[in-house]
Z-matrix of the N, CA and C atoms (Angstrom, degrees):
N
C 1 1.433
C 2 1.524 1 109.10
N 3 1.279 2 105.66 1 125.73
C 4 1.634 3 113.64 2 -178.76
C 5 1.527 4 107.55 3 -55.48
N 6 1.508 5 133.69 4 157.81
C 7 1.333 6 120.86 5 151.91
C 8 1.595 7 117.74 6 -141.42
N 9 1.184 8 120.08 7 163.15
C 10 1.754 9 110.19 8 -166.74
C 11 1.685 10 113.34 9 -59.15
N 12 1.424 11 122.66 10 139.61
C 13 1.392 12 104.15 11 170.41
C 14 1.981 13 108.39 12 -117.55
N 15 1.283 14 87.33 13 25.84
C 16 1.600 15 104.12 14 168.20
C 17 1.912 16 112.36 15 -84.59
N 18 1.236 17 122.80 16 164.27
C 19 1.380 18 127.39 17 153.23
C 20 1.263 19 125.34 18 -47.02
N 21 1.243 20 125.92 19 2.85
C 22 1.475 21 113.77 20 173.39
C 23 1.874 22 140.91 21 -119.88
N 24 1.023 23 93.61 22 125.46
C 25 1.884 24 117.99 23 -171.20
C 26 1.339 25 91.95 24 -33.88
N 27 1.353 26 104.68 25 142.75
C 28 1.303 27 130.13 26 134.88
C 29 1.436 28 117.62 27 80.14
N 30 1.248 29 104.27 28 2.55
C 31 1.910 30 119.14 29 179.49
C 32 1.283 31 117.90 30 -51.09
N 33 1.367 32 129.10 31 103.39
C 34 1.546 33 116.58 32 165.52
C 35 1.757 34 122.99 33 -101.47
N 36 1.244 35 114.25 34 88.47
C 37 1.343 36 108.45 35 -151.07
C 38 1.766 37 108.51 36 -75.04
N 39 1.054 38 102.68 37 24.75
C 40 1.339 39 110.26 38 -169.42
C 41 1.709 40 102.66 39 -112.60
N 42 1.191 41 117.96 40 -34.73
C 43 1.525 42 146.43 41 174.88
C 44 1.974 43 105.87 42 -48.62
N 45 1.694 44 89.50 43 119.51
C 46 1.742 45 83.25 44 178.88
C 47 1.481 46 94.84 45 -124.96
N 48 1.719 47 115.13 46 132.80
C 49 1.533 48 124.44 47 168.50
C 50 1.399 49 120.73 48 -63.48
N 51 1.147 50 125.57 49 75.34
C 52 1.811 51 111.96 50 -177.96
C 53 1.810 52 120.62 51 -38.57
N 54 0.967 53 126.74 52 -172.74
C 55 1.504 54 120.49 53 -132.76
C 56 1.631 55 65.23 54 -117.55
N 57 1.457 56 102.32 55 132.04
C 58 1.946 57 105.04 56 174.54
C 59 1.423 58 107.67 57 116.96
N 60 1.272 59 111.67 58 -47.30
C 61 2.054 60 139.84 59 -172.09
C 62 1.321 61 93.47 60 -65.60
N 63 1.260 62 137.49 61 114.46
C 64 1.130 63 152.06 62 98.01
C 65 1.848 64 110.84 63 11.08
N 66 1.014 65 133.38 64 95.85
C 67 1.631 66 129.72 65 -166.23
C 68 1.977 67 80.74 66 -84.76
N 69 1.917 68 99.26 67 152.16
C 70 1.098 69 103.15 68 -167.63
C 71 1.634 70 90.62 69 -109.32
N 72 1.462 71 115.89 70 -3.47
C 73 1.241 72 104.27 71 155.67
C 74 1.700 73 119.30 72 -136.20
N 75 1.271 74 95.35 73 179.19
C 76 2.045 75 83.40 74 -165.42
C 77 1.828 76 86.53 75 -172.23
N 78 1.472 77 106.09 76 -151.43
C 79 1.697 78 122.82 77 -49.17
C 80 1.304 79 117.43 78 -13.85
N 81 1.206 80 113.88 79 -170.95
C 82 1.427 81 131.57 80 131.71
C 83 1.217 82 125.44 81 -58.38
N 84 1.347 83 121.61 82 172.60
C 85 1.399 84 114.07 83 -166.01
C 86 1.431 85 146.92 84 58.43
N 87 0.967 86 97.67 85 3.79
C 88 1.542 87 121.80 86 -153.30
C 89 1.515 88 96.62 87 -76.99
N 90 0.838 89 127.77 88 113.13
C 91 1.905 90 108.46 89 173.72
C 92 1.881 91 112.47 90 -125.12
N 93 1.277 92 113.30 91 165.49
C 94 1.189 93 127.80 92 -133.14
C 95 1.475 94 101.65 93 -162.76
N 96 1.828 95 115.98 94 127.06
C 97 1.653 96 98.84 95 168.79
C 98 1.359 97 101.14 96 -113.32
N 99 1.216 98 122.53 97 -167.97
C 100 1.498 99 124.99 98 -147.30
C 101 1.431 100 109.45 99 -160.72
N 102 1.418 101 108.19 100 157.96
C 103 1.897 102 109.18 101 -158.52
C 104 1.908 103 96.41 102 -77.03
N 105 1.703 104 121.57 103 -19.11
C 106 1.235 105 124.52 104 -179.93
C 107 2.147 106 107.66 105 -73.61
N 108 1.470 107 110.32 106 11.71
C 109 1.084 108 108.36 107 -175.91
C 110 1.658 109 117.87 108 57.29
N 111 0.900 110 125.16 109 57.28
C 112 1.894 111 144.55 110 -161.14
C 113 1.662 112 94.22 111 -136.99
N 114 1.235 113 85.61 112 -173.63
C 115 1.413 114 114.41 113 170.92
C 116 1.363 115 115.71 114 -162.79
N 117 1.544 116 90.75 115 121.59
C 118 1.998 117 83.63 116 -174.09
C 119 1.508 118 109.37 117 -123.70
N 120 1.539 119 93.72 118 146.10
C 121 1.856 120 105.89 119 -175.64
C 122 1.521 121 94.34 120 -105.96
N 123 1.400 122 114.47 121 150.43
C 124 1.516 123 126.59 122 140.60
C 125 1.617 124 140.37 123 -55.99
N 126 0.665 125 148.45 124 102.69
C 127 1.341 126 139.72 125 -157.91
C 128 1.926 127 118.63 126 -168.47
N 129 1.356 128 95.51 127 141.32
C 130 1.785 129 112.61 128 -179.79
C 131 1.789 130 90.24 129 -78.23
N 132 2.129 131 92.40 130 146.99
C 133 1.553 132 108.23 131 173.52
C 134 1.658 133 82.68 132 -70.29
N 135 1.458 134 114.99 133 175.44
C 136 1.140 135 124.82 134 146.10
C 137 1.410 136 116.88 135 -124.48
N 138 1.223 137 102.03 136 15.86
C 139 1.831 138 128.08 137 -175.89
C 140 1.261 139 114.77 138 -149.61
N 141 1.317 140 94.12 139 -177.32
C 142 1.963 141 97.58 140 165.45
C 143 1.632 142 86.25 141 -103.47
N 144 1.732 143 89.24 142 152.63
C 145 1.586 144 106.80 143 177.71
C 146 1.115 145 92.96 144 -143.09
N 147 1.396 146 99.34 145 140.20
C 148 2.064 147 103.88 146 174.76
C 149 1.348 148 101.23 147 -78.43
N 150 1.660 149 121.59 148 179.96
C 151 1.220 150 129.12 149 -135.04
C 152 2.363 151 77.56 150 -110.77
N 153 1.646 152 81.97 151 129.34
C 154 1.913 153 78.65 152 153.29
C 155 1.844 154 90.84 153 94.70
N 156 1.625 155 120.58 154 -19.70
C 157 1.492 156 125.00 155 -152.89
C 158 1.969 157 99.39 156 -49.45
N 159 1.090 158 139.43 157 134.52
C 160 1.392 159 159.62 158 -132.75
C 161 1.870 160 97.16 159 -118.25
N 162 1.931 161 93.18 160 -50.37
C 163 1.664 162 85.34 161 -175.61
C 164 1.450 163 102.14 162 -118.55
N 165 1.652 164 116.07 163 93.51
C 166 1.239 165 104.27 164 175.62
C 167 1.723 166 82.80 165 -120.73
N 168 1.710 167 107.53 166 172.46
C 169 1.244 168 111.10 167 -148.16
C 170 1.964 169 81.34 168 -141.47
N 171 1.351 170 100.71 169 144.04
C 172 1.543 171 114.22 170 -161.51
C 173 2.305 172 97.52 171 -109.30
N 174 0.516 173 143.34 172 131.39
C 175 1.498 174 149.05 173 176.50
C 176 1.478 175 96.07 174 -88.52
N 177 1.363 176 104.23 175 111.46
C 178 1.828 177 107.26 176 -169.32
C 179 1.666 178 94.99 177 -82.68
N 180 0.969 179 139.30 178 10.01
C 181 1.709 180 123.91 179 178.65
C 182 1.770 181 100.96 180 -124.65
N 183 1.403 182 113.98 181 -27.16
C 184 2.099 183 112.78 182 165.08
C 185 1.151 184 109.13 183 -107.53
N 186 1.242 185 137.23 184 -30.25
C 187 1.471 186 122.63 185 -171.12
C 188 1.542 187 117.76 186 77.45
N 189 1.178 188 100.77 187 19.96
C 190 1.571 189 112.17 188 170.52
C 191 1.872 190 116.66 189 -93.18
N 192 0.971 191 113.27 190 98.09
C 193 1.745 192 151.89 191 -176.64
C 194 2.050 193 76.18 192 -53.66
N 195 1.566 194 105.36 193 139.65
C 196 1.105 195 118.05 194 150.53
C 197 1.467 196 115.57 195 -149.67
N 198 1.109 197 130.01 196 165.03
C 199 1.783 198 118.07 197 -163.31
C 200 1.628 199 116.31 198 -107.70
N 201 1.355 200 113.05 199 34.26
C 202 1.339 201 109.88 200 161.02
C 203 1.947 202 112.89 201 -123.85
N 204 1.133 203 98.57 202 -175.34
C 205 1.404 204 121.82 203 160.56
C 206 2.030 205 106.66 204 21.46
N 207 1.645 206 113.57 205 63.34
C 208 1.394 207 107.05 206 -170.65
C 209 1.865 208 87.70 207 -160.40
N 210 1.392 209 114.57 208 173.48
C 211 1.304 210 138.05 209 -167.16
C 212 1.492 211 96.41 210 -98.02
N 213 1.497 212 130.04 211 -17.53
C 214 1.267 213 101.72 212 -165.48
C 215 1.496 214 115.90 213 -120.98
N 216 1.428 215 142.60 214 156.40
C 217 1.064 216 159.93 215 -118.60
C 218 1.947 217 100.42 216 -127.24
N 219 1.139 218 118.09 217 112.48
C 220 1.345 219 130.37 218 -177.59
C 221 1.652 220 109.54 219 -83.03
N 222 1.418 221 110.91 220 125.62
C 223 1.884 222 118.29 221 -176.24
C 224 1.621 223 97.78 222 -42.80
N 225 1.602 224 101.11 223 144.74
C 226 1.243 225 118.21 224 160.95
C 227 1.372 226 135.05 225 -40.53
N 228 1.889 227 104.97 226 6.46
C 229 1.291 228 120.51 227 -155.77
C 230 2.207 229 102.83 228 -123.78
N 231 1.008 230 113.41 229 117.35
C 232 1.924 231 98.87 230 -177.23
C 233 1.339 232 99.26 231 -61.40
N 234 1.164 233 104.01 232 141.93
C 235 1.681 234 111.87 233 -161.75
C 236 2.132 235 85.84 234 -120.41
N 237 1.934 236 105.93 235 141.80
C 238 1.479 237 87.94 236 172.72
C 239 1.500 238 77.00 237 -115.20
N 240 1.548 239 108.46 238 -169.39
C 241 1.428 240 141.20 239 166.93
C 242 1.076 241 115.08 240 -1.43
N 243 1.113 242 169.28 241 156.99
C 244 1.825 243 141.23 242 140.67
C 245 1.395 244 112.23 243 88.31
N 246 1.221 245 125.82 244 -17.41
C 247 1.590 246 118.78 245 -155.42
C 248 1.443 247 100.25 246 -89.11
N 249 1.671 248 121.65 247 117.51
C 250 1.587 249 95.41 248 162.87
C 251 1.448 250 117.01 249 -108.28
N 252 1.192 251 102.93 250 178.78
C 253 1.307 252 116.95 251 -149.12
C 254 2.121 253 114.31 252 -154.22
N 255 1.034 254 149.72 253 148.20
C 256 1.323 255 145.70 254 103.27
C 257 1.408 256 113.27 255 -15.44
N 258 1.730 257 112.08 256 108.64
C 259 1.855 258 116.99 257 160.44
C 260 1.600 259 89.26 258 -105.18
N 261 1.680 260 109.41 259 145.75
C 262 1.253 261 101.76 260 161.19
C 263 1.524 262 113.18 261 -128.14
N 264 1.156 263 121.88 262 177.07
C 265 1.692 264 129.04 263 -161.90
C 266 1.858 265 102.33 264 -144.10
N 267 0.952 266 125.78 265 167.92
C 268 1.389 267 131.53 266 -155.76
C 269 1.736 268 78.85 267 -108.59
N 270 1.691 269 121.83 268 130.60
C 271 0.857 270 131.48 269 159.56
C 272 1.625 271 135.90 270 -79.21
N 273 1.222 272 120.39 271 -14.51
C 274 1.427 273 142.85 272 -158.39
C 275 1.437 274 103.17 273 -127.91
């Protein structure tokens, strides 16, 4: 399991907010690199995305994650509508 190698508490980048859940951490946008050599953003599905999805694509002004045609990598978890989550992207 990857973990942050930035300054900040309490990150579980593995952790998905179901659609309703209150995320116990945030904003959006928030990004973060990681001991798996990634880079991970914060961000709401604006869809369903299957679990692991490779080309999901991040909206650089909402932060709404959708699962086609993008660089970044959807949690090991199927994410629906609402769900946020950590996408990560290969930093290097």
């Amino acid at each position: 399991m990857a973990f942050t190698t930035l300054p900040i508490a309490g990150v579980d980048l593995t952790k998905v907010y179901p659609t309703g859940e209150v995320p116990t951490f945030g904003p959006l946008a928030v990004e973060t690199f990681a001991s798996d050599g990634k880079r991970y953003v914060f961000a709401v599905a604006g869809a369903a995305i299957t679990a692991s999805t490779a080309t999901c694509s991040i909206n650089a002004s909402t932060f709404v994650a959708t699962g086609s045609a993008g660089s970044y990598t959807s949690p090991a978890t199927a994410l629906v509508s609402g769900d946020y989550a950590w996408f990560s992207a290969t930093s290097v």
